[in-house]
C-alpha positions as YAML, in Angstrom:
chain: A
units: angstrom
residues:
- id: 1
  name: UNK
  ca: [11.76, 1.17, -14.48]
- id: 2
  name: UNK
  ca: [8.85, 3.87, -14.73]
- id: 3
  name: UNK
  ca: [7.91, 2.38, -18.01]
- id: 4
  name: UNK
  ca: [7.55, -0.74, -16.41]
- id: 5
  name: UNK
  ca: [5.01, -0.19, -13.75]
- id: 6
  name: UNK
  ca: [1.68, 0.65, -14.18]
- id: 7
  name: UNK
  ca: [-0.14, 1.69, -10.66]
- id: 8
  name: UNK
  ca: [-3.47, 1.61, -10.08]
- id: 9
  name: UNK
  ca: [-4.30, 2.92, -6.43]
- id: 10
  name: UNK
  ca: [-7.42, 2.32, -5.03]
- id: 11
  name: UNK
  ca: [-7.96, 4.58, -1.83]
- id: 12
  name: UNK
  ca: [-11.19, 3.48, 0.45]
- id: 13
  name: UNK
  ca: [-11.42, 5.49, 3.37]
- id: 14
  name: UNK
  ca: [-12.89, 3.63, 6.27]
- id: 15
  name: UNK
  ca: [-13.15, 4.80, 9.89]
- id: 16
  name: UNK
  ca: [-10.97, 1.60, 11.22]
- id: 17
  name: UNK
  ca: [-8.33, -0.41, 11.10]
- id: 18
  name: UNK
  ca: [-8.91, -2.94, 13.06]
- id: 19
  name: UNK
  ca: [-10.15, -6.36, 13.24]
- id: 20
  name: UNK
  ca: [-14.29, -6.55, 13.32]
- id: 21
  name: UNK
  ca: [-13.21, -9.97, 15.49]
- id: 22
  name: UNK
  ca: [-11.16, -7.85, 18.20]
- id: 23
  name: UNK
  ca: [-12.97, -6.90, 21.32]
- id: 24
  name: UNK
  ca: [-11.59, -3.76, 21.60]
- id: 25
  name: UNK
  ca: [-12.72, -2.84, 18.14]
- id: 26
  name: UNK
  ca: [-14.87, -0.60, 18.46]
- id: 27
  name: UNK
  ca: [-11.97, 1.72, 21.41]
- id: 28
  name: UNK
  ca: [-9.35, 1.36, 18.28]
- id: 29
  name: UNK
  ca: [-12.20, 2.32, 15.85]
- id: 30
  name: UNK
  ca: [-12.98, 5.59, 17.97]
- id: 31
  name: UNK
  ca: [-9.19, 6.72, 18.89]
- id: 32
  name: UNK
  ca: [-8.65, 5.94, 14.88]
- id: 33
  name: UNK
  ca: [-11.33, 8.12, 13.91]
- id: 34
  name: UNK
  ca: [-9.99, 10.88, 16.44]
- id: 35
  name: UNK
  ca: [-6.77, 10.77, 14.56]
- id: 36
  name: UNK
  ca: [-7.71, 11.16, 11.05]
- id: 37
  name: UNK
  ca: [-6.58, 7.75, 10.34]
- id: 38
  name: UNK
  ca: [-7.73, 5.53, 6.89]
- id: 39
  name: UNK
  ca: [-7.30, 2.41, 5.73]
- id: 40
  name: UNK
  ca: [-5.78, 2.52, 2.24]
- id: 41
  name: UNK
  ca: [-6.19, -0.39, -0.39]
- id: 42
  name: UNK
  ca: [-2.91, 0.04, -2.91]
- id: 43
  name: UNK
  ca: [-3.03, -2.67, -6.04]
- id: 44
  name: UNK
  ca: [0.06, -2.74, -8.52]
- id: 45
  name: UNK
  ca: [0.16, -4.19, -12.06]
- id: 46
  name: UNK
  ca: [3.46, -5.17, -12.47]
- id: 47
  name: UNK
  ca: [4.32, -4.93, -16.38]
- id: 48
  name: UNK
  ca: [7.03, -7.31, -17.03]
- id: 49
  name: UNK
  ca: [9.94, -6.49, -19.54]
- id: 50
  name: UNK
  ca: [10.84, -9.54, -22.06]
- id: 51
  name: UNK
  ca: [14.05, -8.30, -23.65]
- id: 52
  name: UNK
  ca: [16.00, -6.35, -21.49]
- id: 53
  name: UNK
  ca: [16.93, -6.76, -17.83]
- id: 54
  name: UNK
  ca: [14.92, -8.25, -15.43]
- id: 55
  name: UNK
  ca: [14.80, -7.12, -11.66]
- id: 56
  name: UNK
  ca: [12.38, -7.18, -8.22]
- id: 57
  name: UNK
  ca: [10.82, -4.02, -6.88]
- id: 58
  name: UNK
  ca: [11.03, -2.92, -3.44]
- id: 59
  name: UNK
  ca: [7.44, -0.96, -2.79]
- id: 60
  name: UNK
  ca: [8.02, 1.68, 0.12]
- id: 61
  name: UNK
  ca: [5.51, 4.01, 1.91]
- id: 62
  name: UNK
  ca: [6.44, 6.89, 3.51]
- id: 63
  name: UNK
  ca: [10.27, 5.63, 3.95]
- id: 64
  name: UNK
  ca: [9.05, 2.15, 5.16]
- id: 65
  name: UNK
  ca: [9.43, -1.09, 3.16]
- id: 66
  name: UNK
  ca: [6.41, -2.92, 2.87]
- id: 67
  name: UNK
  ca: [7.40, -5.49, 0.34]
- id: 68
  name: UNK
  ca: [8.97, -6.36, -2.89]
- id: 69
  name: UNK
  ca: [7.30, -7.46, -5.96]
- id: 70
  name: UNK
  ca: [9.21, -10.06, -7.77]
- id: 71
  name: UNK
  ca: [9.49, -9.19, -11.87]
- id: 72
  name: UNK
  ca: [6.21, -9.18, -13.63]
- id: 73
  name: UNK
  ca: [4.15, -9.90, -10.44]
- id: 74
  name: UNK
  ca: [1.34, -7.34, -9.32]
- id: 75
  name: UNK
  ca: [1.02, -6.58, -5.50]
- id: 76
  name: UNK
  ca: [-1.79, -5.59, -3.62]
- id: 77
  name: UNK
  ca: [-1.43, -3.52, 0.08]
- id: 78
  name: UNK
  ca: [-3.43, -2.90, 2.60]
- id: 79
  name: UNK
  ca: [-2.29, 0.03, 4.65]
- id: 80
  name: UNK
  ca: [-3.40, 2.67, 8.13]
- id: 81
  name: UNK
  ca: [-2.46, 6.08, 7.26]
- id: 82
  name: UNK
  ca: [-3.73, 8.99, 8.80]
- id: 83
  name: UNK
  ca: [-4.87, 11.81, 7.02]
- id: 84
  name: UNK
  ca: [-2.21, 13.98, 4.75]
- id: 85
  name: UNK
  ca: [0.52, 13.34, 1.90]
- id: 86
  name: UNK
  ca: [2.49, 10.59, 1.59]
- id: 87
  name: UNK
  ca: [5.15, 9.07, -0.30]
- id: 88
  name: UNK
  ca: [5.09, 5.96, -2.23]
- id: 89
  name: UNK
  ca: [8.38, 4.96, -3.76]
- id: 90
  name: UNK
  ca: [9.50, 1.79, -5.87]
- id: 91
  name: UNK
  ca: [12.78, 1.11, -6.25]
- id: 92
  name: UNK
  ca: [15.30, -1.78, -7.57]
...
């Protein structure tokens, strides 16, 4: 499976999370920036394998399922995290 995926992250740290729409942007902006808290951009190329089995990827973050990537199909997430180490697991 680790041959399989090739992962690209792209991390862009912004001060929100929110919507620029929302009224009470620019409260969630300030209590986000009090917390340490980032928007992270996470794209996956997907690889897919011709001869040998073929299977879907379940993407988790931190122990949380945030989707699965059916086989050969790249993903892109959009994530809040606050500041500090995480875990990114893929899994079949």
């Amino acid at each position: 499976m680790r041959k399989i995926l090739t992962l690209l992250i792209i991390v862009v740290l912004l001060t929100g999370c929110g919507n620029a729409n929302n009224s009470n942007y620019n409260d969630l902006a300030s209590s986000l920036e009090q917390e340490n808290t980032y928007k992270v951009k996470i794209h996956i190329n997907f690889t897919p394998n011709i001869l040998l089995s073929k299977y879907d990827v379940n993407v988790d973050v931190d122990g949380a399922k945030q989707g699965t990537l059916e086989h050969g199909s790249d993903g892109d997430y959009e994530l809040c995290l606050k500041e500090g180490e995480h875990t990114l697991l893929f899994s079949k």
